[in-house]
PDB file of N, CA, C and O in Angstrom:
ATOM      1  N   UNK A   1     158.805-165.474  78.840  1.00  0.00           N
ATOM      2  CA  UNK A   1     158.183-165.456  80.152  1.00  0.00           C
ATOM      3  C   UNK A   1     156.816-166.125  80.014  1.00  0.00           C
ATOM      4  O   UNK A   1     155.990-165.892  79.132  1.00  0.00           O
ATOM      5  N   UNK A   2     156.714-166.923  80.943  1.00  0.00           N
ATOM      6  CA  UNK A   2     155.507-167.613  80.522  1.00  0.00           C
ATOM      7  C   UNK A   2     154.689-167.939  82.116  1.00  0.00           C
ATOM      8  O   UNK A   2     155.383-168.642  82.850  1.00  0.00           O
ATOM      9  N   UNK A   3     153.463-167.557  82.652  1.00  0.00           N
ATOM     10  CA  UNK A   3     152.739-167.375  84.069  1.00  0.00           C
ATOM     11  C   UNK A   3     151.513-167.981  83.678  1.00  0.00           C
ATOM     12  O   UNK A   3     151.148-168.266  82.537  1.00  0.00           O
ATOM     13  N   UNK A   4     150.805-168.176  84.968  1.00  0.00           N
ATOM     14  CA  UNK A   4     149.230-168.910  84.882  1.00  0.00           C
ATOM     15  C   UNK A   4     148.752-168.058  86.005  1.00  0.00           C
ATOM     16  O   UNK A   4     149.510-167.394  86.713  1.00  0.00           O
ATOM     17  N   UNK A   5     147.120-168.122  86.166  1.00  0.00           N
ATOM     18  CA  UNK A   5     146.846-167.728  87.544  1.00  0.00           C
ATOM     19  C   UNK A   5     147.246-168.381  88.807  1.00  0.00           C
ATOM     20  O   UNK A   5     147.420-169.557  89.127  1.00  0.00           O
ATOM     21  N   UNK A   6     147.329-167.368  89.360  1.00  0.00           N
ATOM     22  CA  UNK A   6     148.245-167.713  90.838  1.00  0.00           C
ATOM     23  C   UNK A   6     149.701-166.919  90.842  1.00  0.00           C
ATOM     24  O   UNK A   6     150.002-165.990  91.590  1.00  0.00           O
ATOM     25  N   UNK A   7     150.406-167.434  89.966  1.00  0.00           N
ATOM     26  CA  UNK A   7     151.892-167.059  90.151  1.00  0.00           C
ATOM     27  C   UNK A   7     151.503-165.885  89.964  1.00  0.00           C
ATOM     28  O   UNK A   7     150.593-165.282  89.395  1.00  0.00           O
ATOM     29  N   UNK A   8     152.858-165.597  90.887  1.00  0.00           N
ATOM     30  CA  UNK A   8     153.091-164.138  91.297  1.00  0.00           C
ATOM     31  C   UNK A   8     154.219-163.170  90.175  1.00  0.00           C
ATOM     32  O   UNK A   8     155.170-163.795  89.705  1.00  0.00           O
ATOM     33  N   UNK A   9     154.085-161.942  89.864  1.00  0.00           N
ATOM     34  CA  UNK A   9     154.906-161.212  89.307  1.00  0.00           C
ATOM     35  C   UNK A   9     156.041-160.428  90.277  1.00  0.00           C
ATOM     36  O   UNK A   9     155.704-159.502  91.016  1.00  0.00           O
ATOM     37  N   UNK A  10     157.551-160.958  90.174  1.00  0.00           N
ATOM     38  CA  UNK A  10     158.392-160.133  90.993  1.00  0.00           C
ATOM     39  C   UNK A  10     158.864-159.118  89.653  1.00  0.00           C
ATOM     40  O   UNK A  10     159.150-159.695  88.604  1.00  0.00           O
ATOM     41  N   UNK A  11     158.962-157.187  89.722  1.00  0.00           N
ATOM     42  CA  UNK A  11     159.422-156.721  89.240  1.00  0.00           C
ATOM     43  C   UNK A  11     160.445-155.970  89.924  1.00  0.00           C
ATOM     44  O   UNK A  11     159.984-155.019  90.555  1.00  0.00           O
ATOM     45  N   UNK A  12     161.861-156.130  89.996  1.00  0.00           N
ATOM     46  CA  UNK A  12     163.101-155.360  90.475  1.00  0.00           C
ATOM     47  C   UNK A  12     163.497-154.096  90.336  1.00  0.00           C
ATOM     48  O   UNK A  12     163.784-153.464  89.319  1.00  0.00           O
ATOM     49  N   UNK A  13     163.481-153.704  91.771  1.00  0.00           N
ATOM     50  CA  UNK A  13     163.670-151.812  91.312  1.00  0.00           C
ATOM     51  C   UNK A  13     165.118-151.813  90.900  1.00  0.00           C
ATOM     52  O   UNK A  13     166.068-152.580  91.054  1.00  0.00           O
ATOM     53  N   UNK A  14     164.868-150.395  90.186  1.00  0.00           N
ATOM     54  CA  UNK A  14     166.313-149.794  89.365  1.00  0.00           C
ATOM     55  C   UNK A  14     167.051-149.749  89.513  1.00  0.00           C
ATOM     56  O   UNK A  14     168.038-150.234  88.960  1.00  0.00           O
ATOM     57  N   UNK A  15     166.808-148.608  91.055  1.00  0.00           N
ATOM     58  CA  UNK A  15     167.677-147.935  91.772  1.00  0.00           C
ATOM     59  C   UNK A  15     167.511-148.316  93.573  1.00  0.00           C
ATOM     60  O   UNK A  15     166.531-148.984  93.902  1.00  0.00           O
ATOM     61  N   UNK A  16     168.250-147.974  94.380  1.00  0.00           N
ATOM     62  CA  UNK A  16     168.428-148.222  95.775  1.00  0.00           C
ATOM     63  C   UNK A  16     167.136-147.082  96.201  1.00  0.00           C
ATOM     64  O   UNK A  16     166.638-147.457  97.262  1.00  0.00           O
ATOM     65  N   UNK A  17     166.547-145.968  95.741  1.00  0.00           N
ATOM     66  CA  UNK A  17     165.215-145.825  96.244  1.00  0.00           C
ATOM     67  C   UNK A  17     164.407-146.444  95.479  1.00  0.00           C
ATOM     68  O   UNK A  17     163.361-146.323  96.117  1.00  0.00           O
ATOM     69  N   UNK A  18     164.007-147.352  94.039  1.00  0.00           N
ATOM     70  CA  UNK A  18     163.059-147.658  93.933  1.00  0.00           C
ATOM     71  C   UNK A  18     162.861-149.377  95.091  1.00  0.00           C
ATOM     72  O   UNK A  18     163.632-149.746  95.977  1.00  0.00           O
ATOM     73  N   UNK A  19     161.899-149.893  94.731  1.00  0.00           N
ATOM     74  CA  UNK A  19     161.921-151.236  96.010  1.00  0.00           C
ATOM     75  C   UNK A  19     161.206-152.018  94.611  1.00  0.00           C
ATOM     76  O   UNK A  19     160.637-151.650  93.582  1.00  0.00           O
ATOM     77  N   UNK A  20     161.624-153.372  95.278  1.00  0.00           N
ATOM     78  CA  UNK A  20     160.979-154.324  95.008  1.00  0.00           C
ATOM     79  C   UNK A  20     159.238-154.339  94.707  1.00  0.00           C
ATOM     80  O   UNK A  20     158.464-154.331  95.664  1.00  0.00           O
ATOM     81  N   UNK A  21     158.758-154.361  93.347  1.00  0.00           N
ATOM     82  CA  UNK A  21     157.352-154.749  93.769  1.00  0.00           C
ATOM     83  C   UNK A  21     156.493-155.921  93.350  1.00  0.00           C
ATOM     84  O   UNK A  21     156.907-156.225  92.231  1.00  0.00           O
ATOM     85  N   UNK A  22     155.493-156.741  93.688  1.00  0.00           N
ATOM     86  CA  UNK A  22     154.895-157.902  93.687  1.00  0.00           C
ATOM     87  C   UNK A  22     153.468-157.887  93.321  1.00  0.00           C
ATOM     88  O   UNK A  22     152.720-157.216  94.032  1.00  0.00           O
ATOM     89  N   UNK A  23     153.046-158.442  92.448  1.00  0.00           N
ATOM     90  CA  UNK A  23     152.127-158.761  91.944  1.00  0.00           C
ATOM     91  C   UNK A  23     151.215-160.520  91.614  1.00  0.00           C
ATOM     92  O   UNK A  23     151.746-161.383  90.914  1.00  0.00           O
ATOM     93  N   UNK A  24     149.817-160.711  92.291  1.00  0.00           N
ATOM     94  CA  UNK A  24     149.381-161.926  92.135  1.00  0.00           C
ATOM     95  C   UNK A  24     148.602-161.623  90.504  1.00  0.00           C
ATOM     96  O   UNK A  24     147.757-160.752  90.298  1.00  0.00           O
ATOM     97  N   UNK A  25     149.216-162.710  89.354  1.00  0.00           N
ATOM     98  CA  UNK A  25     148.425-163.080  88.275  1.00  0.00           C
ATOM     99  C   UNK A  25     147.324-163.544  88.688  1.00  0.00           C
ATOM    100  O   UNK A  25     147.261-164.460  89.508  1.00  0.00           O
ATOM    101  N   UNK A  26     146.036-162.809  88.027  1.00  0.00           N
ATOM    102  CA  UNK A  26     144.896-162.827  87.724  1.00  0.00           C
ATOM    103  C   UNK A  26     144.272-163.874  86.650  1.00  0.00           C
ATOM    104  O   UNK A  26     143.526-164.851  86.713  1.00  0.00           O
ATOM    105  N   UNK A  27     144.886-163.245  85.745  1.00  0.00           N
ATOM    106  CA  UNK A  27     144.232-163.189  83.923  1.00  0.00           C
ATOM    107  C   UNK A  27     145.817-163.630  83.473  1.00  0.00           C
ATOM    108  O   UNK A  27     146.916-163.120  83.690  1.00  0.00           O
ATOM    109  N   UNK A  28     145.507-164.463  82.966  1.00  0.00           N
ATOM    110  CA  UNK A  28     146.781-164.251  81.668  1.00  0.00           C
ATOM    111  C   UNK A  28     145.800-163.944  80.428  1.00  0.00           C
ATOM    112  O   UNK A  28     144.769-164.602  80.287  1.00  0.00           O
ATOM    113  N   UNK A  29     146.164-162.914  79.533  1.00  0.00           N
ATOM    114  CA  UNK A  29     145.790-162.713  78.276  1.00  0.00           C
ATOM    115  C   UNK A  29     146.385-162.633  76.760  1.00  0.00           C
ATOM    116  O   UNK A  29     145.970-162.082  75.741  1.00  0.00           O
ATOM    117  N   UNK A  30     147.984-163.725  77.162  1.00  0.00           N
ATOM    118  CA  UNK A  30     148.409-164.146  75.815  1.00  0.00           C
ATOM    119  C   UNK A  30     148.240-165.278  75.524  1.00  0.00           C
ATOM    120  O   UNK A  30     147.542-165.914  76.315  1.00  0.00           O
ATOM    121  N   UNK A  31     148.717-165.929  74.449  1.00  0.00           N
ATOM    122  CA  UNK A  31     148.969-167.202  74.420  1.00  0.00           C
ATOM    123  C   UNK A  31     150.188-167.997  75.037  1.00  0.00           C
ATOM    124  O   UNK A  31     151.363-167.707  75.262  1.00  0.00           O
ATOM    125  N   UNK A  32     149.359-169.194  75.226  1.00  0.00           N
ATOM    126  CA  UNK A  32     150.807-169.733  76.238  1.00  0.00           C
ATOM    127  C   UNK A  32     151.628-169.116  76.957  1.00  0.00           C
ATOM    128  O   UNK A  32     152.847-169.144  76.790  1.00  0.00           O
ATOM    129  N   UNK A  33     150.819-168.271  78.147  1.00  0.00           N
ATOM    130  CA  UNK A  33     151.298-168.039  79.382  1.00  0.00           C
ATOM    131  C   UNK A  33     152.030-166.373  78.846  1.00  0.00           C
ATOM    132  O   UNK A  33     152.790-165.766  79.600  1.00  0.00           O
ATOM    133  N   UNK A  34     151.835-166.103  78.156  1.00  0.00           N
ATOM    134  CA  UNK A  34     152.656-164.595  77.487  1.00  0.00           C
ATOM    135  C   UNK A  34     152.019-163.716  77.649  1.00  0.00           C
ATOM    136  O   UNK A  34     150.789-163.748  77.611  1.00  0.00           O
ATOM    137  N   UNK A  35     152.729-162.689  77.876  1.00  0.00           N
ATOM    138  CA  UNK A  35     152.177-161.671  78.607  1.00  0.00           C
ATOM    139  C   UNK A  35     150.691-160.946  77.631  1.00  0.00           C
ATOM    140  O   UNK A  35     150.617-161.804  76.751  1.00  0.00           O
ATOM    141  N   UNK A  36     149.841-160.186  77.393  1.00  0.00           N
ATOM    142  CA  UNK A  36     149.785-159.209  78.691  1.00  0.00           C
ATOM    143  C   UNK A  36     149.198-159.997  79.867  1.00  0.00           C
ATOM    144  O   UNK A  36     148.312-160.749  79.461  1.00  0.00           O
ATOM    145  N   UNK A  37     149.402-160.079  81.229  1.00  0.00           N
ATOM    146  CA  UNK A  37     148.759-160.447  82.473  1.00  0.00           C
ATOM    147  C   UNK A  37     148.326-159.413  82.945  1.00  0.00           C
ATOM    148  O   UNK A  37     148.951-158.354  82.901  1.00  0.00           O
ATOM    149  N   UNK A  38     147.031-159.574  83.546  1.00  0.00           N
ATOM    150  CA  UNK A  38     145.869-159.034  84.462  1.00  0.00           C
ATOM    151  C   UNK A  38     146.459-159.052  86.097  1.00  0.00           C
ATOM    152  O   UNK A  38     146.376-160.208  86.512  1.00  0.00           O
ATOM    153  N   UNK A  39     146.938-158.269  86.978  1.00  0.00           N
ATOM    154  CA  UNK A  39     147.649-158.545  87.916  1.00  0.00           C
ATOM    155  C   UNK A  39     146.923-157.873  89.018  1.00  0.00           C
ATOM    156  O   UNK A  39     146.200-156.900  88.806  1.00  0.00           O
ATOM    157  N   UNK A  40     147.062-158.254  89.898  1.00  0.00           N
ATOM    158  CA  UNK A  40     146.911-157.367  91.376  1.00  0.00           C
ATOM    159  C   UNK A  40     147.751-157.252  92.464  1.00  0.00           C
ATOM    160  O   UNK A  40     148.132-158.219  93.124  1.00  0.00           O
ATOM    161  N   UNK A  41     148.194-155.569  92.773  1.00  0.00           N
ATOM    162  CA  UNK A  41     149.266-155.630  92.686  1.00  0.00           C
ATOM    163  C   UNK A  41     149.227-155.413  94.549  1.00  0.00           C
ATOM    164  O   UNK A  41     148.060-155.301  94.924  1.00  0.00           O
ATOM    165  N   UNK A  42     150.219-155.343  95.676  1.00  0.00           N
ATOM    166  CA  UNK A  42     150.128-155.298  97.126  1.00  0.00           C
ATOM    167  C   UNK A  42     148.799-154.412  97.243  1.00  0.00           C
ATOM    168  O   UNK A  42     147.823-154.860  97.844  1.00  0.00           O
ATOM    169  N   UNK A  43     148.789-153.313  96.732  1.00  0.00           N
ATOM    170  CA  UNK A  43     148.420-151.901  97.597  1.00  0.00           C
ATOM    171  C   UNK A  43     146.867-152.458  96.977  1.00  0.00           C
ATOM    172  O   UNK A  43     145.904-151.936  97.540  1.00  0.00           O
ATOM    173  N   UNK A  44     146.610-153.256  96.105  1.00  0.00           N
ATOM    174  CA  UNK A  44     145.188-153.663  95.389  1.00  0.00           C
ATOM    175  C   UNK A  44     145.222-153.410  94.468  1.00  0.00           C
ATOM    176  O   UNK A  44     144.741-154.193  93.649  1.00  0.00           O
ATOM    177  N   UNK A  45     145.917-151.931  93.935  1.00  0.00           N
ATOM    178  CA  UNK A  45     145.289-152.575  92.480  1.00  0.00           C
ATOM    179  C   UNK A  45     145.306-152.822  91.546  1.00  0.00           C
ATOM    180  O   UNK A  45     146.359-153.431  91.356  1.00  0.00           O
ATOM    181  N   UNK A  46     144.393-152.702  90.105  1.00  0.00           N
ATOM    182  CA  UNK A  46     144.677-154.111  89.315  1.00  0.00           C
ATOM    183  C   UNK A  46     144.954-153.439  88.271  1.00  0.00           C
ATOM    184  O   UNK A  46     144.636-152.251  88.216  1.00  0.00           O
ATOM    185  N   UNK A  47     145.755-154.209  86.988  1.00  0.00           N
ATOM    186  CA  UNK A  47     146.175-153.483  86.347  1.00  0.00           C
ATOM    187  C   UNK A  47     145.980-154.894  84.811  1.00  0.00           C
ATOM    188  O   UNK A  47     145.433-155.997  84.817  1.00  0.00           O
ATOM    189  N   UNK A  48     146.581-154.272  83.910  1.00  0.00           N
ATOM    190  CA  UNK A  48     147.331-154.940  83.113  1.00  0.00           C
ATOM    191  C   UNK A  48     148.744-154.716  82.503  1.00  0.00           C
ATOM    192  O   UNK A  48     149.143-153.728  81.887  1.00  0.00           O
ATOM    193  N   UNK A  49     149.661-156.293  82.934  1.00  0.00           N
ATOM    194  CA  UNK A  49     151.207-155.372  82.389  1.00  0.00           C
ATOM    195  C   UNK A  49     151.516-156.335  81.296  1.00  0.00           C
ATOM    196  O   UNK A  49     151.106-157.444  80.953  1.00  0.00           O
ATOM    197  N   UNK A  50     152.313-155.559  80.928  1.00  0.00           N
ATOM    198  CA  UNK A  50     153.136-156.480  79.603  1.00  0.00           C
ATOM    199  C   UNK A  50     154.671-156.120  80.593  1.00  0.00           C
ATOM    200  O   UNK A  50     155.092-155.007  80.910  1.00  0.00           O
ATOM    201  N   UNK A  51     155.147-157.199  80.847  1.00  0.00           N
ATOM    202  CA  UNK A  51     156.514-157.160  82.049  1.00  0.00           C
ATOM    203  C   UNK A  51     157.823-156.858  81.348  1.00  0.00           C
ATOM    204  O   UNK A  51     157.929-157.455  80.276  1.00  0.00           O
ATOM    205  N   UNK A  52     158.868-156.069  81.684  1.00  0.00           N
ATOM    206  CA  UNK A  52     159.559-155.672  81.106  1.00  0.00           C
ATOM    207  C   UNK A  52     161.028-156.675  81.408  1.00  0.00           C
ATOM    208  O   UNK A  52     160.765-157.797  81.840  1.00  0.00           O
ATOM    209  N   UNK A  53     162.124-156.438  81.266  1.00  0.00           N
ATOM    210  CA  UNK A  53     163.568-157.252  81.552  1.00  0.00           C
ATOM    211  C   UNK A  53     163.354-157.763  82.846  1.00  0.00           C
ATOM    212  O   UNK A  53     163.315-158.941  83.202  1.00  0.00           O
ATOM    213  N   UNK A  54     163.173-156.356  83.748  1.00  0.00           N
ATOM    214  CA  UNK A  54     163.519-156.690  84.890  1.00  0.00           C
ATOM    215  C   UNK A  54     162.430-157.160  85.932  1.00  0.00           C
ATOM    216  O   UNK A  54     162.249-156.850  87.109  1.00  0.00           O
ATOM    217  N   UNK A  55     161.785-157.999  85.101  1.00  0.00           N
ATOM    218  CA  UNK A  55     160.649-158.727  85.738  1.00  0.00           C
ATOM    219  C   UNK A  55     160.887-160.162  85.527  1.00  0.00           C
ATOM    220  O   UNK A  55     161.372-160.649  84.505  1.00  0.00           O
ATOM    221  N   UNK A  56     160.468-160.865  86.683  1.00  0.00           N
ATOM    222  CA  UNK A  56     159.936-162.826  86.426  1.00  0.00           C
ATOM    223  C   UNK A  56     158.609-163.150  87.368  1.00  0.00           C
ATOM    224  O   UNK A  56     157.858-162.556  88.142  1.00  0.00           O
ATOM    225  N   UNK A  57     158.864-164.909  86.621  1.00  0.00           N
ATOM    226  CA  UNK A  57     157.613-165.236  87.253  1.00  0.00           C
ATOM    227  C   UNK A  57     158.245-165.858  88.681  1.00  0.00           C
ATOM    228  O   UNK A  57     159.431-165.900  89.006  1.00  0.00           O
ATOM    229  N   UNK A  58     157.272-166.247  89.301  1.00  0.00           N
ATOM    230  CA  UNK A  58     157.721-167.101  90.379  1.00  0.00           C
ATOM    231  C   UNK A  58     156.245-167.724  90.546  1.00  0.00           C
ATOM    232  O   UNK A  58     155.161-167.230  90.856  1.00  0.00           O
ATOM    233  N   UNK A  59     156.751-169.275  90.140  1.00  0.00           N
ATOM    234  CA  UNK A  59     155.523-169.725  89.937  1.00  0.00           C
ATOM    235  C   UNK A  59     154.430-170.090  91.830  1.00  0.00           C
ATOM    236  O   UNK A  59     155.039-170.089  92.900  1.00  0.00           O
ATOM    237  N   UNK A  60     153.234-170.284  91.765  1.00  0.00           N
ATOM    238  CA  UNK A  60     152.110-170.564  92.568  1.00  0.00           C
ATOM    239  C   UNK A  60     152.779-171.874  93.220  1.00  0.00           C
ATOM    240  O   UNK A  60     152.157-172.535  94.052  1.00  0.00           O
TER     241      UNK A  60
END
């Protein structure tokens, strides 16, 4: 997985109650675009994730 600032983080819920959630990259803080990213997420706020399977990028 590889992101820059701007692109957005889509992570896919589990289950039929979890939902969809979205995140704008901030920070990238690996090398070459690898995770951990600095994100901000709808509700505001900011975090740092290391993204799991059921996450991608969708680039800016």
């Amino acid at each position: 997985m590889g992101a820059k600032s701007g692109d957005r983080l889509v992570v896919e819920g589990h289950t039929a109650e979890q939902h969809r959630r979205e995140a704008v990259v901030l920070e990238v803080r690996g090398a070459d675009g690898e995770p951990p990213y600095l994100v901000r997420w709808a509700d505001g706020h900011e975090g740092l994730v290391f993204p799991g399977p059921d996450a991608h990028i969708v680039p800016a």
